[in-house]
ROSE-4610 file (N, C-alpha, C; in Angstrom, 1 decimal, always signed):
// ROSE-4610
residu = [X/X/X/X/X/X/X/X/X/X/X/X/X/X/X/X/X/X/X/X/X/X/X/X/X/X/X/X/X/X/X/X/X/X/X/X/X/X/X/X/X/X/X/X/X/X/X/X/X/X/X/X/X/X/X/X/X/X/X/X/X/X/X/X/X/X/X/X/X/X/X/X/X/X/X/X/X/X/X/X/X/X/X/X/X/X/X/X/X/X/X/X/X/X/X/X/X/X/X/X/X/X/X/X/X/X/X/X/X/X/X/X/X/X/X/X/X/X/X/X/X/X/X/X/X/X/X/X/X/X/X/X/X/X/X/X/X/X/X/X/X/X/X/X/X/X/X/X/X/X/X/X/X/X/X/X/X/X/X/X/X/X/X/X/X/X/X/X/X/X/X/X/X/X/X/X/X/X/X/X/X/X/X/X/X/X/X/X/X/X/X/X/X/X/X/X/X/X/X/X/X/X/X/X/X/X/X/X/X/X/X/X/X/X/X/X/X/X/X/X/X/X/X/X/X/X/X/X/X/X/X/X/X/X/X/X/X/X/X/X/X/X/X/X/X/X/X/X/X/X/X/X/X/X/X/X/X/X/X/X/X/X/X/X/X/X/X/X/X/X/X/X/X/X/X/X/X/X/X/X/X/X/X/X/X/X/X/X/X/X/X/X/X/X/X/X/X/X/X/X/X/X/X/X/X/X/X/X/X/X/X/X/X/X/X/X/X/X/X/X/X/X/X/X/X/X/X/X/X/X/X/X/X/X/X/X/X/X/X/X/X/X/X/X/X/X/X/X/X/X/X/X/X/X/X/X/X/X/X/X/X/X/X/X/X/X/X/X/X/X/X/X/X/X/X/X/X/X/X/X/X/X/X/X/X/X/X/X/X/X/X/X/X/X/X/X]
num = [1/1/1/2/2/2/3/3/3/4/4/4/5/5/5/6/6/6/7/7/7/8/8/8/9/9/9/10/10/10/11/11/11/12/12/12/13/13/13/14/14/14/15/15/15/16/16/16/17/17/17/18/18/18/19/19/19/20/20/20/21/21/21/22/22/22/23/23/23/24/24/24/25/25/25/26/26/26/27/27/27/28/28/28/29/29/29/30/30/30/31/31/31/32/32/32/33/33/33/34/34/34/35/35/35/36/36/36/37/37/37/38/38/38/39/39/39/40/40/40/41/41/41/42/42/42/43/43/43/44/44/44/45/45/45/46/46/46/47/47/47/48/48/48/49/49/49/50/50/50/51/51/51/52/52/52/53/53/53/54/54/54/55/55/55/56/56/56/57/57/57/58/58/58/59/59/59/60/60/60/61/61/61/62/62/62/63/63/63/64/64/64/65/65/65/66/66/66/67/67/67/68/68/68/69/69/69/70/70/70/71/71/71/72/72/72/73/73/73/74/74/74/75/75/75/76/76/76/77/77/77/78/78/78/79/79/79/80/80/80/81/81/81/82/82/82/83/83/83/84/84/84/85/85/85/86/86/86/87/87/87/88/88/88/89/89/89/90/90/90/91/91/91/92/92/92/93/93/93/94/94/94/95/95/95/96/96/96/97/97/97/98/98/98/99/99/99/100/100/100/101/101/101/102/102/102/103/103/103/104/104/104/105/105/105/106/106/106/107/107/107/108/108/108/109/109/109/110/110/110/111/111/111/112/112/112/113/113/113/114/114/114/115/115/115/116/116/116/117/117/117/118/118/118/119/119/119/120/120/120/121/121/121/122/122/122/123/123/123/124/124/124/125/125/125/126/126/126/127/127/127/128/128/128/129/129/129/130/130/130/131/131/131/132/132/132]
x = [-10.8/-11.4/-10.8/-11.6/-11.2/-10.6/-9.4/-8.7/-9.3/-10.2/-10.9/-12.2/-12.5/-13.4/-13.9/-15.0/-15.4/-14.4/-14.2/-13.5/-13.2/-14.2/-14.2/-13.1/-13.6/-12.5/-11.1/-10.7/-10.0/-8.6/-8.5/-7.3/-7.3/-8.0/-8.2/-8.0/-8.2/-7.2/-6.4/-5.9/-4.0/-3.0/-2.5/-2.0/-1.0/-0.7/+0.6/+1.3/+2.8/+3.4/+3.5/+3.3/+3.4/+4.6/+5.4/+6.5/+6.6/+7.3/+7.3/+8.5/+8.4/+9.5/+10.3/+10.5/+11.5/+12.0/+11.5/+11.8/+13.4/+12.2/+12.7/+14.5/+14.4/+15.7/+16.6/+16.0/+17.1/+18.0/+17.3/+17.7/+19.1/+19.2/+19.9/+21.0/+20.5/+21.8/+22.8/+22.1/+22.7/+23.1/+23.0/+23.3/+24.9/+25.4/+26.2/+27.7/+27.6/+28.1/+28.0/+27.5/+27.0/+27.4/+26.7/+27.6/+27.5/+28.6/+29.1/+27.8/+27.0/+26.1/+24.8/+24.7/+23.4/+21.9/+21.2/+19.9/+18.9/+18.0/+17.3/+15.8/+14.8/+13.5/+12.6/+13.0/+12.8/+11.1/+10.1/+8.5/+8.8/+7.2/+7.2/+6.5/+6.9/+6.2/+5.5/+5.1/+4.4/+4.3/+5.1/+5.6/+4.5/+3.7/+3.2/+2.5/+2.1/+0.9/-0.4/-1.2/-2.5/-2.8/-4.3/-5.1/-5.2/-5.8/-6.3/-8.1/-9.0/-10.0/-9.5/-7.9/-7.8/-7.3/-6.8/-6.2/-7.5/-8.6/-9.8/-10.5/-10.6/-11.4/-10.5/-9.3/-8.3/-7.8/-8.3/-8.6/-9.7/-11.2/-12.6/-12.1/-11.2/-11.1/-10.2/-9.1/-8.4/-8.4/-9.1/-9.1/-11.1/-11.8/-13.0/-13.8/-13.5/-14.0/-14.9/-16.3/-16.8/-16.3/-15.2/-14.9/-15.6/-15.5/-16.5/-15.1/-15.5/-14.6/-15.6/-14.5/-15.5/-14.6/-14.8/-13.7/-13.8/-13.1/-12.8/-12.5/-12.7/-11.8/-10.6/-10.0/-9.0/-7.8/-6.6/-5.9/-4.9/-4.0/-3.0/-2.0/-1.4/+0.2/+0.7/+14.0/+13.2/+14.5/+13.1/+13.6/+14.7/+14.0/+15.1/+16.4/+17.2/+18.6/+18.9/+18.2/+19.0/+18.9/+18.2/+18.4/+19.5/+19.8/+20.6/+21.9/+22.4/+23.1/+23.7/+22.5/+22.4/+21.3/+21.6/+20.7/+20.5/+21.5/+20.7/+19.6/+19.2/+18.2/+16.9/+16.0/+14.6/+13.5/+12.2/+11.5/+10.8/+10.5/+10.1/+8.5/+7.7/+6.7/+5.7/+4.9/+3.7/+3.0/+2.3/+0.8/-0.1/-0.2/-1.1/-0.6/+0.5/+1.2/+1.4/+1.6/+1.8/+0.3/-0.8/-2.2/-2.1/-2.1/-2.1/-1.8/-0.7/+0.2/-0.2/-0.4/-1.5/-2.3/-3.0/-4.6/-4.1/-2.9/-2.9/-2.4/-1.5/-1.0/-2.0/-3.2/-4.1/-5.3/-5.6/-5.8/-6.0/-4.4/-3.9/-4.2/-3.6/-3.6/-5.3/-5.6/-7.1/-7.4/-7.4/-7.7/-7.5/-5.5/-5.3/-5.5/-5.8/-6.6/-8.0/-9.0/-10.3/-9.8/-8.8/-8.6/-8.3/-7.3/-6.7/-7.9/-8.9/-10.3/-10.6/-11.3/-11.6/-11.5/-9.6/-9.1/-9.4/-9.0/-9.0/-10.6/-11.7/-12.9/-13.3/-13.1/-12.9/-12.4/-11.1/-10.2/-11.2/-11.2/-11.9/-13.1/-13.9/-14.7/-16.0/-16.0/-16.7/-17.4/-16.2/-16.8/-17.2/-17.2/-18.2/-19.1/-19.9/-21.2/-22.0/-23.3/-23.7/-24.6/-24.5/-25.0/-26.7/-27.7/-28.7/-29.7]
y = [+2.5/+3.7/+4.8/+5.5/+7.1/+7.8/+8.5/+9.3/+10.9/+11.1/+12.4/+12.6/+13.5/+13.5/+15.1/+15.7/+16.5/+18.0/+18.8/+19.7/+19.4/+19.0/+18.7/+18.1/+16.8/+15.3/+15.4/+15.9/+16.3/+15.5/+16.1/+15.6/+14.0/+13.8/+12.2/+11.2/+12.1/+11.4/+11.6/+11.9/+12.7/+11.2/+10.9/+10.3/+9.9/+9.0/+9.1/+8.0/+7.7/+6.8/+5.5/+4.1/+3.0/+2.6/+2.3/+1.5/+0.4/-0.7/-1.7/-1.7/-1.5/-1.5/-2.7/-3.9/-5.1/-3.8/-3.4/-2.3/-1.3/-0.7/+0.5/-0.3/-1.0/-1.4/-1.9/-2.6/-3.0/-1.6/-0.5/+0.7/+1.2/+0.5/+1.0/-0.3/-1.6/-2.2/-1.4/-0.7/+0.0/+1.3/+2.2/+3.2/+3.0/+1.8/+1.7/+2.7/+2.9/+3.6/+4.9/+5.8/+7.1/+8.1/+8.5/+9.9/+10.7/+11.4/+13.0/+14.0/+14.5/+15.6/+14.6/+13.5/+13.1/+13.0/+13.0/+13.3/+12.7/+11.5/+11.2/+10.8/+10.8/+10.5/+9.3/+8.5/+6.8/+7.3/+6.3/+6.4/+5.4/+4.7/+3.6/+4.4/+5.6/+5.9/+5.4/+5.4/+5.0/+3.2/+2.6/+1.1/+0.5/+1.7/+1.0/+2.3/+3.6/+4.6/+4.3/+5.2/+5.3/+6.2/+6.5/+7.7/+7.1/+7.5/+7.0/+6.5/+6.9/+6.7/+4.5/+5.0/+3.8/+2.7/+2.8/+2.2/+1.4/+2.5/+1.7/+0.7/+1.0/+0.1/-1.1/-1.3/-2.5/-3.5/-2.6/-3.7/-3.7/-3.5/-4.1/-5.3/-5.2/-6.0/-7.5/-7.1/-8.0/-8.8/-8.3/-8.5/-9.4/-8.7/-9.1/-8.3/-7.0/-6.4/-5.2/-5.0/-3.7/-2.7/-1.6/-0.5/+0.2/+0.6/+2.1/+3.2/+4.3/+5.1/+6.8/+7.4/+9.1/+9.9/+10.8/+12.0/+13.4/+13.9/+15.2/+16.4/+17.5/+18.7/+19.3/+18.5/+18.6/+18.0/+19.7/+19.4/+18.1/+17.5/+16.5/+16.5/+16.0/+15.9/+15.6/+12.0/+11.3/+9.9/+8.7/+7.5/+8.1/+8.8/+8.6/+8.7/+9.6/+10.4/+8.6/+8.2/+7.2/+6.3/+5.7/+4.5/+4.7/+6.1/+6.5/+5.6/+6.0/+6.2/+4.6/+4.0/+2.4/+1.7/+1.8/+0.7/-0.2/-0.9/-2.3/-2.8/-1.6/-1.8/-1.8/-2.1/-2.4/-2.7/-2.0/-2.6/-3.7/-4.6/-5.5/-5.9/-5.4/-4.8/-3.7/-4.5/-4.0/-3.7/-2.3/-2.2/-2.9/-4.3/-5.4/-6.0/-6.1/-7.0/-6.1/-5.2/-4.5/-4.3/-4.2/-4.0/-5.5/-6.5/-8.1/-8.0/-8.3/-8.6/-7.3/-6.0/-5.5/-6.4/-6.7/-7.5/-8.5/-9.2/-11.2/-10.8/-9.2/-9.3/-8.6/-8.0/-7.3/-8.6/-9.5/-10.6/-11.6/-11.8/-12.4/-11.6/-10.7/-9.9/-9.7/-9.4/-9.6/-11.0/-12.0/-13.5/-13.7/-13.4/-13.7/-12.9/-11.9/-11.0/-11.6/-11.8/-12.4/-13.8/-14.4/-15.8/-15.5/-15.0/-14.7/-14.5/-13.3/-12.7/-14.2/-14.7/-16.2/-16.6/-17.0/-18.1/-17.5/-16.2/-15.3/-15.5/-15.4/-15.4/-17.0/-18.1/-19.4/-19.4/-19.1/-19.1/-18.5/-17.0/-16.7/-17.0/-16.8/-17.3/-16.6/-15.1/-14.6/-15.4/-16.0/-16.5/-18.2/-18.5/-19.8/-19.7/-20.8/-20.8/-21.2/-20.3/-20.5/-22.0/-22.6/-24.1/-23.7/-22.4/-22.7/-22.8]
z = [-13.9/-13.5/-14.3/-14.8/-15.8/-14.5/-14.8/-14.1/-14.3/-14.1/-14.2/-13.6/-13.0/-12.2/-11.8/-11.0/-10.7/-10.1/-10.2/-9.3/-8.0/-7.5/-5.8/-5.5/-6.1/-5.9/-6.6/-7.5/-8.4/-7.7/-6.1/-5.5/-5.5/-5.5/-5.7/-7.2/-8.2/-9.3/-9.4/-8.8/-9.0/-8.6/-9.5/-9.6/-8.6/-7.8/-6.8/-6.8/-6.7/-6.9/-5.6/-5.9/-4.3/-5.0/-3.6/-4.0/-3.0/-3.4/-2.0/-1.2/-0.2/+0.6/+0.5/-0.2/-0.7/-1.7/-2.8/-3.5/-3.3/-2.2/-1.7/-0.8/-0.1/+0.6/-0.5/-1.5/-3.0/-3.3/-3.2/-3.3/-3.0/-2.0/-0.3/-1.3/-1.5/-1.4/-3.0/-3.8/-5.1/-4.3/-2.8/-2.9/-1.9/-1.7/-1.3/-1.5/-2.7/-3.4/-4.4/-3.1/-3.8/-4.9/-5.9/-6.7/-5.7/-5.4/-5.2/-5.1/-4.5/-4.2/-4.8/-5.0/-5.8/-4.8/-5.0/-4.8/-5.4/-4.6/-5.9/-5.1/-6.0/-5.5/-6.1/-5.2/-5.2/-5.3/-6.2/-6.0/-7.3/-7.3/-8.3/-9.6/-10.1/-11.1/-11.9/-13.4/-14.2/-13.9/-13.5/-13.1/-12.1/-10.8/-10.2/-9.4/-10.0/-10.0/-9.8/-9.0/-9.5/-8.4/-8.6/-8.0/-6.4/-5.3/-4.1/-4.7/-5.5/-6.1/-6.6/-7.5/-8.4/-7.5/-5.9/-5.3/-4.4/-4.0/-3.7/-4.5/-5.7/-6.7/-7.0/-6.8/-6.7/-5.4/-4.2/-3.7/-3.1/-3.9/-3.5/-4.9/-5.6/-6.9/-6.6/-6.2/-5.5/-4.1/-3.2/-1.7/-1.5/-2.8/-3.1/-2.3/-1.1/-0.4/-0.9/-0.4/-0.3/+0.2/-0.3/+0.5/+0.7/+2.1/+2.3/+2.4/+2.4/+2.7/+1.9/+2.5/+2.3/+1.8/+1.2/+0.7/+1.3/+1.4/+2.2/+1.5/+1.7/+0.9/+1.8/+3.0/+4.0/+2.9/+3.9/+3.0/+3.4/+2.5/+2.9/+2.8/+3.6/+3.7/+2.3/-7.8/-9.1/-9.3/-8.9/-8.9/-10.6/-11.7/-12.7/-12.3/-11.7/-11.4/-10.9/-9.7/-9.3/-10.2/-11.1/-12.3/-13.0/-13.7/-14.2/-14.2/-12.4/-11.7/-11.1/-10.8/-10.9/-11.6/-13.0/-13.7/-13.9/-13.0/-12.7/-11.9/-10.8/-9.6/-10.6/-10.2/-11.5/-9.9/-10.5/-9.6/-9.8/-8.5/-9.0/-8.2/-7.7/-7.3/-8.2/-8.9/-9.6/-8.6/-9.1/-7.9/-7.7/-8.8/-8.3/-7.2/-7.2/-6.4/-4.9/-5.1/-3.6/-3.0/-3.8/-2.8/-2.5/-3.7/-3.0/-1.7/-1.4/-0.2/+0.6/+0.6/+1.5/+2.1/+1.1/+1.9/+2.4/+1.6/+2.3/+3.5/+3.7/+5.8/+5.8/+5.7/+6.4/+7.2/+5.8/+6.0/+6.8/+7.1/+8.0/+9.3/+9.5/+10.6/+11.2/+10.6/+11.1/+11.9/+10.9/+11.2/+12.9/+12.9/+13.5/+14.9/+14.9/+16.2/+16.5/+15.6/+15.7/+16.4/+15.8/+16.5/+18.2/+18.5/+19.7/+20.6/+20.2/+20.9/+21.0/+20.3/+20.7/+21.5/+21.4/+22.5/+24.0/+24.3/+24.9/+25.4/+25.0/+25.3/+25.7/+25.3/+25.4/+26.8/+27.6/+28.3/+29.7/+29.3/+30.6/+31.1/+32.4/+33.1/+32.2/+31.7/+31.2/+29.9/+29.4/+28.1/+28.0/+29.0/+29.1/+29.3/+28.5/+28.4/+29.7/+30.3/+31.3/+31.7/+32.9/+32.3/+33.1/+32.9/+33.5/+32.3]
């Protein structure tokens, strides 16, 4: 998808950083040992970016889903310093990989609610079938 778009939508190619929380806690085990006043802003930049436009079109792409969804003109709510600082921490979560594993627990999680409704409907008196 072209990152550019109409005025309206505008807020919507704007680029924003996903990071994966396996990611994000690797963080924690390199901040064990802090610099003195440091400050830093963990986000998966260039490594694993994209638009909310570029995040829909990847997983109707990966998940194989039709998204629906709508846009609004409501308004909405630097990892460097820390690399620096520990360069050994690296991410290891591409934004293919983080919508993946989105969908495979969304996936799942779905399944396994539709399943339960089932058993749940199976179980009570309501959900047997009537014998007239």
């Amino acid at each position: 998808m072209a990152r550019h778009a109409t005025k309206r939508f505008k807020r919507y190619t704007k680029v924003r950083d996903n990071i994966h929380s396996n990611d994000l806690v690797q963080c924690f085990h390199f901040y064990r040992s802090p610099k003195p006043g440091a400050v830093y802003n963990i986000g998966g930049s260039r490594f694993s970016n994209c638009s909310i436009l570029e995040a829909i079109e990847l997983i109707a792409e990966l998940g194989g889903y039709k998204v629906s969804y709508s846009l609004s003109d409501s308004a909405r709510a630097t990892k460097r310093r820390f690399q620096q600082d520990f360069p050994l921490w690296v991410y290891t979560y591409d934004l293919r990989a983080i919508v993946t594993e989105l969908i495979e627990a969304a996936t799942e999680r779905y399944r396994g609610a539709r399943n339960m409704k089932k058993d749940c409907l199976e179980a009570s008196p309501r959900g047997m079938a009537s014998s007239s």
